[in-house]
C-alpha positions in Angstrom: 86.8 38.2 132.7 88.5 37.4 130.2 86.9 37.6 129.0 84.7 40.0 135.2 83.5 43.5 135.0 82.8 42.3 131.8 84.5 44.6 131.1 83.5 41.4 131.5 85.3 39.9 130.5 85.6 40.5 129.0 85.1 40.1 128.7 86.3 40.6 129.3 87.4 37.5 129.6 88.3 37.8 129.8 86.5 38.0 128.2 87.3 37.9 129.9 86.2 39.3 130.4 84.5 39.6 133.6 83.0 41.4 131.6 86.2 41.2 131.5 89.2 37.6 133.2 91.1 34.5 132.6 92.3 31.2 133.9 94.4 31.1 137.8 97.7 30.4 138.6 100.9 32.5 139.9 103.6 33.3 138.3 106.4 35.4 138.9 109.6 36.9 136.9 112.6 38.9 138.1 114.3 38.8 141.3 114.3 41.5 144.6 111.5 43.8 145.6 111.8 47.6 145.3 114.6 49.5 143.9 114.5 51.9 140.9 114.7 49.2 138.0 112.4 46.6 139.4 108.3 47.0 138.8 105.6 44.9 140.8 102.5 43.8 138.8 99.4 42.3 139.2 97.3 41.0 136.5 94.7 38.6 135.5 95.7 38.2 131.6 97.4 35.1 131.9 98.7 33.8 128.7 99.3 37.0 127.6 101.1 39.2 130.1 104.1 37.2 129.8 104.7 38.2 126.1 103.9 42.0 126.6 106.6 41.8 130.1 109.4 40.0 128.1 109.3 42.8 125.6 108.9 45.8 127.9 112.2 44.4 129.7 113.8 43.9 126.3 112.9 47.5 125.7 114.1 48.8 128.8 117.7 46.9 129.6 117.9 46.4 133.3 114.6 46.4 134.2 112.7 43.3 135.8 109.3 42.9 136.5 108.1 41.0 139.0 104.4 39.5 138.6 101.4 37.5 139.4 98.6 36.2 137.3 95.3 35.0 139.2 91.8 34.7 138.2 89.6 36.7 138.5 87.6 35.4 141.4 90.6 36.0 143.6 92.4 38.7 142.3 89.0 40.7 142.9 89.1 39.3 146.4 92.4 40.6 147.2 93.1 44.0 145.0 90.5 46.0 147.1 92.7 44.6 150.6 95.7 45.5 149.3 95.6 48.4 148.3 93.9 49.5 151.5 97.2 47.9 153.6 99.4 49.2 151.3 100.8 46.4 149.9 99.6 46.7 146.4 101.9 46.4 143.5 102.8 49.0 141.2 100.5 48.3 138.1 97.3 46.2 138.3 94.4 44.9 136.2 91.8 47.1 136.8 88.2 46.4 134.7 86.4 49.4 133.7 83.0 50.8 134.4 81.6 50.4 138.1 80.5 46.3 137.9 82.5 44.7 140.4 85.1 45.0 143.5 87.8 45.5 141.1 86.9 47.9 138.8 87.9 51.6 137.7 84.5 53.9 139.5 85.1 51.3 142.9 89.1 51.9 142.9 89.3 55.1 141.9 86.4 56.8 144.5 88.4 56.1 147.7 91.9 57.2 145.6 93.9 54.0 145.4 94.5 54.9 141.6 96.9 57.5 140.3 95.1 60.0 137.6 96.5 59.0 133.8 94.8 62.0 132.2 98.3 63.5 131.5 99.1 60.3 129.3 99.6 60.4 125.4 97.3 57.6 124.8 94.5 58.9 127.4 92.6 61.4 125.3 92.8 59.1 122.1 90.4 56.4 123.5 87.5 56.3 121.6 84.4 57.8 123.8 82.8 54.9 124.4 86.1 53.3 126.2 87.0 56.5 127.8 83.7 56.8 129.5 84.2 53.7 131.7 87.9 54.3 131.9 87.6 57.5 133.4 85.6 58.3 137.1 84.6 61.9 137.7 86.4 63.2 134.2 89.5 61.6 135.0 91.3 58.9 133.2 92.4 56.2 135.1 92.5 52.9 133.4 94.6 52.0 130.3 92.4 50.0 128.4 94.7 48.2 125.2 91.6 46.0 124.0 88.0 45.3 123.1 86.2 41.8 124.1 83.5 40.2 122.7 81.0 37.9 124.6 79.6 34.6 122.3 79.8 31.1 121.4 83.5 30.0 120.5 83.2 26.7 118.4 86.2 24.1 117.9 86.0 24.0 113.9 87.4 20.1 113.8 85.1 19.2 116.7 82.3 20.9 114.8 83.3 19.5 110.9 83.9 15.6 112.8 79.8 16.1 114.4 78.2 17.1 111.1 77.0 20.5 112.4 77.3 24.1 111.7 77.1 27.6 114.2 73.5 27.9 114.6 72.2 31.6 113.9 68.4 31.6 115.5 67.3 30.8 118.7 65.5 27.6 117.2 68.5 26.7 115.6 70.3 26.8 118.4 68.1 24.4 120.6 68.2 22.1 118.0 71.7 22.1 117.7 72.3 21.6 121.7 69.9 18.2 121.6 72.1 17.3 117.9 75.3 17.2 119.4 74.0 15.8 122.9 72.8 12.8 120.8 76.1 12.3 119.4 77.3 12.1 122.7 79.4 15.2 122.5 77.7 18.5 124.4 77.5 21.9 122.1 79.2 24.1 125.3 81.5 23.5 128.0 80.2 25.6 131.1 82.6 26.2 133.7 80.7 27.9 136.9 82.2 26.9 139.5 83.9 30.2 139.0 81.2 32.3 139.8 82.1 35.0 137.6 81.6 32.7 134.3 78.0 32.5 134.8 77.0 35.5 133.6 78.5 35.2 129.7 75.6 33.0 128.4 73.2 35.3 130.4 74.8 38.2 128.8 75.2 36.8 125.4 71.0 36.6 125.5 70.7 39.7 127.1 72.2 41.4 124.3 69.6 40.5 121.8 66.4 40.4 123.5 66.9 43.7 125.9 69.1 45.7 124.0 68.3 45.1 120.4 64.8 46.3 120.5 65.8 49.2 123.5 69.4 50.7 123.3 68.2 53.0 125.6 67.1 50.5 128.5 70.1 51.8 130.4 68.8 55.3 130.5 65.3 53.4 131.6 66.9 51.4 134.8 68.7 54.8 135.4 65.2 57.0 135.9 63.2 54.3 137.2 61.1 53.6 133.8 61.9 50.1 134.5 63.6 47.1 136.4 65.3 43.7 135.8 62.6 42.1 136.6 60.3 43.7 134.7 61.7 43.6 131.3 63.4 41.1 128.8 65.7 40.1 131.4 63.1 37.6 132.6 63.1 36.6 129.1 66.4 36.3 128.3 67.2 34.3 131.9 64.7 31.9 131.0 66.6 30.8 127.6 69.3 30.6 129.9 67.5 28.4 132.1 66.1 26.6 128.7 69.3 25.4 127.4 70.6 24.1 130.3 67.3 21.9 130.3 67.8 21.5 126.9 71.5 19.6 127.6 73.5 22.6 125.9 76.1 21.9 128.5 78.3 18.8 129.6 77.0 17.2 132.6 77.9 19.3 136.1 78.7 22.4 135.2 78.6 23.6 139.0 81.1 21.2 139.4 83.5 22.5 136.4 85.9 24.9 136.6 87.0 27.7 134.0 90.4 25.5 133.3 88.3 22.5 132.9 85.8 23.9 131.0 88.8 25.3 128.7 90.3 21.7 128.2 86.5 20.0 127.1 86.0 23.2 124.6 90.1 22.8 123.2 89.9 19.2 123.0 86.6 18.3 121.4 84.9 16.9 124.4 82.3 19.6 123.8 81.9 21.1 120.4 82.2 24.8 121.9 82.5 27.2 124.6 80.6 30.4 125.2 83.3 32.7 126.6 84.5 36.4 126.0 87.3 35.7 122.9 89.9 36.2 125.6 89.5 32.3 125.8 91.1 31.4 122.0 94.2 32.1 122.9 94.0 29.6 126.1 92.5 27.3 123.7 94.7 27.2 120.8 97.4 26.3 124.1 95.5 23.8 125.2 95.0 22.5 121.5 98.1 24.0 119.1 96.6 22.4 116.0 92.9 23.6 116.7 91.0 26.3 114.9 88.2 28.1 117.2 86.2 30.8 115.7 83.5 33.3 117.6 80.1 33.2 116.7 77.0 35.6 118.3 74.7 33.5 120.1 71.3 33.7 119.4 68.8 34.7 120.9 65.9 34.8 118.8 64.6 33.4 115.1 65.3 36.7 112.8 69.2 37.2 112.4 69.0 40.0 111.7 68.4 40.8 115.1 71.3 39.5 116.5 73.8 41.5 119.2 76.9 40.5 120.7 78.3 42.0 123.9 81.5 43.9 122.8 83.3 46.3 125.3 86.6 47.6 126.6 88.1 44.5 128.4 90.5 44.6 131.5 93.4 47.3 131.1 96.0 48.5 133.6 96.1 51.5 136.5 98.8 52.7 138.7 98.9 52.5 141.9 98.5 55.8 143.5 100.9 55.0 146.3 103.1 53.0 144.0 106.5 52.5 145.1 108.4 53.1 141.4 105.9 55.3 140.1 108.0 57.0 136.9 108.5 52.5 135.7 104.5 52.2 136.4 103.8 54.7 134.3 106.4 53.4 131.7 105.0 50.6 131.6 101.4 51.3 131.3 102.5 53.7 128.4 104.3 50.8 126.5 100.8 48.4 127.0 99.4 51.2 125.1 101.6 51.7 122.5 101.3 49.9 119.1 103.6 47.3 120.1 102.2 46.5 123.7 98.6 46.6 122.6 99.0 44.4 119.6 100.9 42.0 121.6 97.8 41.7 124.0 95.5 41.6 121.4 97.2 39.1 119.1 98.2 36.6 122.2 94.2 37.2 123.7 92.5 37.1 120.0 91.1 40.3 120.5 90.9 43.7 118.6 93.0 47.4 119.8 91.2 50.2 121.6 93.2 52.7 119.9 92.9 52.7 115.9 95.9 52.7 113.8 98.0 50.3 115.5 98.6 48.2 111.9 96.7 45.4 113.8 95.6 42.4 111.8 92.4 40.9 112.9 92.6 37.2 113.0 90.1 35.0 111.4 88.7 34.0 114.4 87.2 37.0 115.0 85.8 38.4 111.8 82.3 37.8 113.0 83.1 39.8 116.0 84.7 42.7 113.9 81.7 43.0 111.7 79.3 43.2 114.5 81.2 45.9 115.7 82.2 48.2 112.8 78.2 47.7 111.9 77.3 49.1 115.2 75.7 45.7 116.3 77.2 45.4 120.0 76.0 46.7 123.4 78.6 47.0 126.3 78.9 44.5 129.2 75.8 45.3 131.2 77.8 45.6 134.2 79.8 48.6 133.0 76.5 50.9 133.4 75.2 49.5 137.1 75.4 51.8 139.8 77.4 49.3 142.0 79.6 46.0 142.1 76.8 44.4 144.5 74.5 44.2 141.7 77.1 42.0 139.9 77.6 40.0 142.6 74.2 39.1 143.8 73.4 37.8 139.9 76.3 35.6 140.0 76.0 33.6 143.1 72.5 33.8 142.0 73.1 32.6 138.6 74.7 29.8 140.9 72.2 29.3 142.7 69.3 28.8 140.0 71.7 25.6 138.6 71.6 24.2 141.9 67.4 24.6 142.5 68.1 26.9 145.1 66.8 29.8 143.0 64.8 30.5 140.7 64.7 33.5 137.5 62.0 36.1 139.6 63.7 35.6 142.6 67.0 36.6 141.2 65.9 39.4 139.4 64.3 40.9 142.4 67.5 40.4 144.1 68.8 42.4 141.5 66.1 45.1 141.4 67.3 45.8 145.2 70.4 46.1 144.6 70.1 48.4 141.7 68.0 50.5 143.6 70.4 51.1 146.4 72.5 53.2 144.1 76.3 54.0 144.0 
């Protein structure tokens, strides 16, 4: 989420995450509450924030920040409540688009976020970022990265089993029952966070809706067409197929994100399919071990091949915050070179804003290729009228690995939900 609006995450992936989210826990850094040279933030880039905080303090003697990092299940649970009680922080992670409870169009309708038009950074966002950081014209989400959505592979886990990243959809089913019969699955699949369900469904999505119909948004918009009636029954059933298949360890509804982290890091499954927020909480799982992101396929011609790439997670400012002038200090620092190339180096991702003298790292040449040749689509999310439609498919999604569901059922659900507008 992270790689969850995947925006997972996402990416987002975080992405996520999420769209578009990454791994739980608290943390927190500074001391008091209030007062001119303390900042409260929120924010679900753990692994990451802690670098980009330590040098905003350095940069600005005196100052402390205190923080939190959470997942993204909860923090999108408990953003929305407090900012309505007032007792938000200052800066928060806010996903763009409209896909989920904690996203820019859902925050910034009832006016919980504070405007950031006025920002250097705000009008150099390339369009395609500023249109889902921005609600009615308006910019209010600093978005410092862009995610990628598909299969991240352990490179020793992958050289010790004999195999290589498959690139058709054939390949790829053959490669899930090769690694099963060498006793080690090809992905570790972590749903028990609801919000990771949707990366593999999105992965497929990209390739069989999207690559033969970039305008199938535009479609759902005027009613040419529906979830269920379109390449979304397709691409659920591959979903569906390589589960059956034994693509994942055993249980996934009974693996967490974190878990699913430690089989992927450590060579208990020879991959993960994740937003490439998830490298950097591999390589500190596994400080020796190479991962490197790969589109998943989704049918037999290559060529044909798209991987969901869109702006991850970035930052807003309260609109009530309580040491505005520092929010916005800070939110300006996450965008400058230095801020966003910290994020983007710790998270293995690539800058929203060119010229930032970023290096891309190995791991993600694949990713930066697909991108610069204009082979991405963003996280379906980002274009859906409302967060409900997100969250019927992912307790759905859910509910289809536990044979309470099935793939027309869902995408009915879906259909409804769309349908019901903003």
């Amino acid at each position: 989420m992270k790689t969850r609006t995947l925006t997972a995450l996402v990416a987002t992936t975080t992405a996520a995450a999420l769209l578009a989210a990454c791994s739980g826990g608290t943390q927190a850094r500074g001391s008091g509450g209030g007062g001119s040279k303390t900042l409260t933030l929120a924010s679900v880039d753990q692994g990451s924030v802690e670098d980009v905080v330590k040098a905003f303090e350095q940069a600005n003697p005196g100052v402390k920040v205190r923080y939190t990092t959470s997942g993204a299940d909860q923090y999108q649970q408990q953003i929305r409540t407090q900012l309505s009680s007032g007792t938000a922080p200052d800066v928060m992670s806010v996903w763009p688009g409209n896909g989920n409870p904690g996203a820019t169009y859902v925050l910034a309708k009832p006016g919980y976020l504070r405007d950031l038009s006025d920002q250097p950074w705000a009008g150099k966002m390339p369009e395609a970022m500023k249109s889902v950081a921005q609600y009615q014209g308006k910019t209010y989400t600093a978005v410092f990265g862009q995610n990628g959505i598909g299969a991240v592979y352990n490179q020793q886990a992958m050289a010790k089993a004999g195999l290589t990243p498959p690139d058709t959809w054939t390949k790829l089913l053959a490669f899930c029952r090769a690694a099963k019969a060498k006793g080690t699955p090809a992905f570790a699949l972590g749903i028990q966070d609801n919000w990771v369900t949707q990366l593999v469904l999105y992965s497929l999505v990209a390739t069989t809706v999207y690559g033969p119909d970039r305008g199938f948004d535009q479609k759902m918009q005027s009613g040419q067409t529906t979830f269920a009636q379109s390449a979304w029954t397709t691409a659920l059933n591959k979903y569906v197929t390589m589960e059956k298949t034994g693509c994942f360890q055993k249980n996934p509804l009974g693996t967490n994100y974190e878990a699913s982290q430690q089989l992927a890091a450590t060579g208990k499954t020879l991959g993960i399919v994740q937003g490439n927020w998830v490298i950097a909480l591999l390589k500190q799982k596994n400080p020796q071990g190479t991962f490197a992101l790969k589109a998943l396929p989704a049918t037999d011609d290559p060529s044909q091949t798209v991987i969901p790439a869109a702006a991850g997670a970035g930052y807003s400012v309260n609109a009530k915050a309580k040491n505005p002038e520092l929010a916005l200090k800070f939110v300006d620092f996450v965008m400058s070179p230095e801020g966003m190339n910290l994020f983007v180096k710790k998270q293995g991702g690539l800058p929203s804003l060119p010229d930032t003298g970023f290096a891309v790292d190995p791991s993600l040449t694949e990713l930066s290729t697909f991108i610069k040749s204009n082979r991405t689509v963003p996280f379906m999310d980002q274009r859906w009228p409302n967060a409900k439609v997100q969250q019927t498919m992912l307790s759905g999604l859910q509910e289809i690995f536990s044979g309470q569901s099935t793939p027309d059922k869902l995408l009915k659900e879906m259909d409804t939900d769309y349908k019901a507008g903003s």
